[in-house]
N, C-alpha and C positions, 0 to 999 in steps of 0.2 A: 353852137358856135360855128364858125366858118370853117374852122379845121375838123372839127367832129362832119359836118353838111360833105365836107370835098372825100373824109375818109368811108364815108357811106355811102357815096354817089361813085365811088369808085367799085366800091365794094357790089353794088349794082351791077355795071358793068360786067363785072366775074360772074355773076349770079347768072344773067342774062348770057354769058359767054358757054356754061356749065349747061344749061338750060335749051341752049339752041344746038350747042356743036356735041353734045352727048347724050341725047335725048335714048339712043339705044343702051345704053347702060341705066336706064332707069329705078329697073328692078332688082338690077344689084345693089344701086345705092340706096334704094329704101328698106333694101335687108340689112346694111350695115348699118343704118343710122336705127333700124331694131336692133344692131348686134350692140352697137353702144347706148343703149335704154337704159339707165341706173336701173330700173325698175327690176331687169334681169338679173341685177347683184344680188336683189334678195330671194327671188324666184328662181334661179337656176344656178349662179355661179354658188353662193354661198350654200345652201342643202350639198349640191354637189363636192365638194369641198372640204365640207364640214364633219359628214361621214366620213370619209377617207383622210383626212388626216385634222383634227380637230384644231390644230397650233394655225393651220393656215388658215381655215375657217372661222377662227376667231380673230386672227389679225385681218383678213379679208374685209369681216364687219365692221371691224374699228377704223379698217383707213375709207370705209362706206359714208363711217357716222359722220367723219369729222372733215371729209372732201363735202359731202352734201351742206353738212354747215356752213362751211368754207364759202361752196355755191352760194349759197342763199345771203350771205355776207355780203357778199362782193357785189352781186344781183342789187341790193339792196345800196350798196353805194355807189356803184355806176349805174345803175337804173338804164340800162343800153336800149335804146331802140331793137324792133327787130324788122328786117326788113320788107316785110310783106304789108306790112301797118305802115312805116316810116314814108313809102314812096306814097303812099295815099294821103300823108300828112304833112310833107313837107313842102314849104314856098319856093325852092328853090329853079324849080323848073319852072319855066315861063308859059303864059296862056293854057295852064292847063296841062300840058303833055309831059305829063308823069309817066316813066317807061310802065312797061306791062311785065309784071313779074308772076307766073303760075303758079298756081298753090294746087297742093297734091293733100290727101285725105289727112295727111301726118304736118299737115305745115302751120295748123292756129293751136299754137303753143302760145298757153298764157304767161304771164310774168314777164320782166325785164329780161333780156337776151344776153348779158356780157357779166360772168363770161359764159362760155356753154355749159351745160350741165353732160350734157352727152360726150364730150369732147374728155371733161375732166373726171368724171366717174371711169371712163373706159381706160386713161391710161391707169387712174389708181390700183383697179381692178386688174386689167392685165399685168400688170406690174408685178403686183400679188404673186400671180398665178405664176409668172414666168418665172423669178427668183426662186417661186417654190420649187415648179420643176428641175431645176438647175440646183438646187441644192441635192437633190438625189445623184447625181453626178459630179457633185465636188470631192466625193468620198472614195470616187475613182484612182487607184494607185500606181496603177501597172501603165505603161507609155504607150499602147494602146485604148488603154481607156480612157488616158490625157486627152490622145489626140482624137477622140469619139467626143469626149467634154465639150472641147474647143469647135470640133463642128453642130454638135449640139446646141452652144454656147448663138453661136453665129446664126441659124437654122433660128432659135427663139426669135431672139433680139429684132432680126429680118421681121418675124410673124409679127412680133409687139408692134414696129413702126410702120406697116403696110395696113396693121389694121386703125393704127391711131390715122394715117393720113385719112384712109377710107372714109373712117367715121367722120371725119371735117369736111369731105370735101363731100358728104352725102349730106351734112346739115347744111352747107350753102346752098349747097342742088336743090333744097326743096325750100331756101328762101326763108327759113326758119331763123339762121343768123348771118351775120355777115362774115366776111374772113377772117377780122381781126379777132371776132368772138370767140372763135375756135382753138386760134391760135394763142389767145390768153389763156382758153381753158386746157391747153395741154398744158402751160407751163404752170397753170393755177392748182393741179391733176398733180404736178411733180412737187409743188410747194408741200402739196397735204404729204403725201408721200414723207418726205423728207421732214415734215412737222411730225409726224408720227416715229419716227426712227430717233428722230433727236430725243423727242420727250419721251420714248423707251416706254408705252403704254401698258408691258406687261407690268410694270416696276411700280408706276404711276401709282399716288395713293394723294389725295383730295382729303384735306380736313371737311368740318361739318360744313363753316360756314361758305369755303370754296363751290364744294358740291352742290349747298344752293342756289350759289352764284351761276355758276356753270349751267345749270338744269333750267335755271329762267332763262339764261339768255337760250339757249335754244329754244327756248318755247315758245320766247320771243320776236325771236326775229323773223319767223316768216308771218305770224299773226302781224306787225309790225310794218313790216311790206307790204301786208296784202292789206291793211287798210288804206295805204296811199294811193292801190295800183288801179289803174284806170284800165279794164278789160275790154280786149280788143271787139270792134265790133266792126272792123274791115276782111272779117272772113267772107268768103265767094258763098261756102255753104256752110251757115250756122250749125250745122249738126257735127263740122268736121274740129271745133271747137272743144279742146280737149279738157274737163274737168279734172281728170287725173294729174294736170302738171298745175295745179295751181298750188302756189308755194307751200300753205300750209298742208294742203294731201299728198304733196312728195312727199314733204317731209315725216309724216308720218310711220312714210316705209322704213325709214332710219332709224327715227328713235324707239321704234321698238324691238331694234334687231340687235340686239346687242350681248346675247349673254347665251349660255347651256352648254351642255356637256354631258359625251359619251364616246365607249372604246367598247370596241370587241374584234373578233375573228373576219377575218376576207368575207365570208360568206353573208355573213350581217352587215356588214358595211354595203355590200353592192346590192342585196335587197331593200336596204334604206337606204339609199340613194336612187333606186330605181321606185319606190313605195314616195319618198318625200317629192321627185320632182312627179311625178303622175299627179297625185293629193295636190301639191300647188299649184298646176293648171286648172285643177276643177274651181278654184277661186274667182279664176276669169270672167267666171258663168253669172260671180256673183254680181250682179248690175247695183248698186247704190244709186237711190234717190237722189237728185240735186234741185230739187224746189224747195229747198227747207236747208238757208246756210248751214246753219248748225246741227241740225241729223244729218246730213251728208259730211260733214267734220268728222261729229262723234262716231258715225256709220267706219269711216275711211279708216278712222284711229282700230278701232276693233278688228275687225279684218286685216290689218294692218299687222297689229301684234296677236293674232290667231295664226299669222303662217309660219312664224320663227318656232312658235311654241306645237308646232305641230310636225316642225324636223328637227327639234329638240328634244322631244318628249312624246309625242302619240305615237310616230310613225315608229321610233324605238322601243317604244311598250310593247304597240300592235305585233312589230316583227319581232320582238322576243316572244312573246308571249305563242304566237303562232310556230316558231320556231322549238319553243319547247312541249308546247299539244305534240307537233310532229316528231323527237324523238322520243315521248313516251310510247307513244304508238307505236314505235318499229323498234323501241327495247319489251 
């Protein structure tokens, strides 16, 4: 439509503005636009987390599940341009002169673009993390250690919103979304958020036939999507085309992260927390086939649900187990 064309042609402009006049900041912003990866939820924030204190870890993954679904929803009904395709596509500009917008290794991201995914994963996640931390300091009594809370308080909240801008304005930088995308996915970020608090997920209990309700349509929607979605083939360099985001292989990172549990002493916790994120970087290494739709599906899904079950349950075996070799030893 004409109002969609004018909100994307402006949104250009930004790109192009972000592109020309901050080019020295480049490396910063392609670390922040990795610092809000969802991908990171499952591989770093959540192991991390989840040792050290399980209640956060567990709600961390729950407000994962259901902001990604969230994403893939809304993706699916606003079906957004993204702008590095858009300006190759659209009529709007006359004889040809469509501006030049630069694409960086991280910028052919499949799917519809609105709203972000990176935008709305990262405030869920920080969100998380932040309230958690602050809750360690609510229990502060003494008026000193009010007023440590209250800068504490402030000190957070500053970090949450410097990093949510960062992440937005690193996914325009590299042409990935538009403005408006971003700024949907922070508020789409706080919707989940807020979806989760109201329906009280610890409490939540699903008769049968809900549960299979619920279980297709997730399973649904991005299979769903991705048959309508017409994959981009305005990349600069076809290798920098990312198979990893396409609907159904995000989502895979999700629905399988969703459960486990364990407690022990300081010592255990920070060796499986240092055991689980080393062990999940070695994943990285694992490349998945994509000549074959469906063994790269089935491939994704497994590895997928091999890293939760491996800061749930192996990396907690392995370190007890080696933890108890080591004090029979020196009793």
């Amino acid at each position: 439509s004409l109002k969609m064309d004018l909100l994307h042609s402006n949104g250009v402009l930004i790109i192009q503005h972000l592109q020309r006049d901050y080019r020295a900041y480049q490396d910063f912003l392609n670390f922040m636009s990795y610092v809000g990866d969802p991908r990171n939820i499952f591989s770093i924030y959540f192991p991390l987390w989840f040792q050290l204190n399980q209640v956060v870890g567990t709600k961390m993954i729950w407000v994962a599940v259901i902001g990604d679904w969230f994403n893939l929803i809304f993706k699916w009904i606003l079906f957004g341009h993204r702008p590095y395709w858009w300006v190759q596509e659209t009529m709007i500009y006359p004889n040809q002169s469509s501006p030049c917008l630069e694409q960086f290794p991280i910028t052919c991201e499949t799917g519809p673009g609105s709203p972000s995914g990176h935008a709305m994963g990262s405030s869920c996640v920080w969100y998380v993390m932040v309230t958690a931390a602050l809750s360690y300091t609510v229990r502060w009594k003494d008026k000193l250690a009010v007023t440590l809370h209250r800068l504490t308080w402030s000190f957070l909240w500053s970090i949450f919103w410097i990093i949510q801008i960062s992440v937005c304005i690193s996914r325009v930088f590299i042409a990935t979304h538009f403005p408006h995308q971003v700024i949907l996915g922070v508020f789409a970020g706080n919707a989940a958020i807020f979806f989760n608090i109201f329906r009280n997920l610890k409490k939540m209990k699903y008769e049968k036939r809900q549960k299979i309700f619920v279980s297709a349509a997730h399973l649904a929607a991005p299979v769903i999507m991705e048959y309508f979605l017409d994959y981009p083939d305005q990349c600069v360099h076809l290798k920098s085309i990312h198979s990893n985001t396409f609907p159904s292989s995000s989502y895979s990172w999700s629905i399988c992260c969703c459960k486990g549990k364990n407690s022990c002493k300081i010592s255990f916790r920070i060796l499986c927390v240092a055991a689980s994120l080393a062990t999940l970087q070695l994943y990285n290494f694992v490349k998945i086939p994509t000549h074959t739709e469906y063994l790269f599906y089935v491939l994704s899904f497994c590895k997928s649900a091999a890293m939760p079950l491996t800061v749930v349950a192996l990396v907690p075996y392995c370190v007890h187990s080696l933890m108890r070799t080591t004090e029979k030893k020196l009793n």
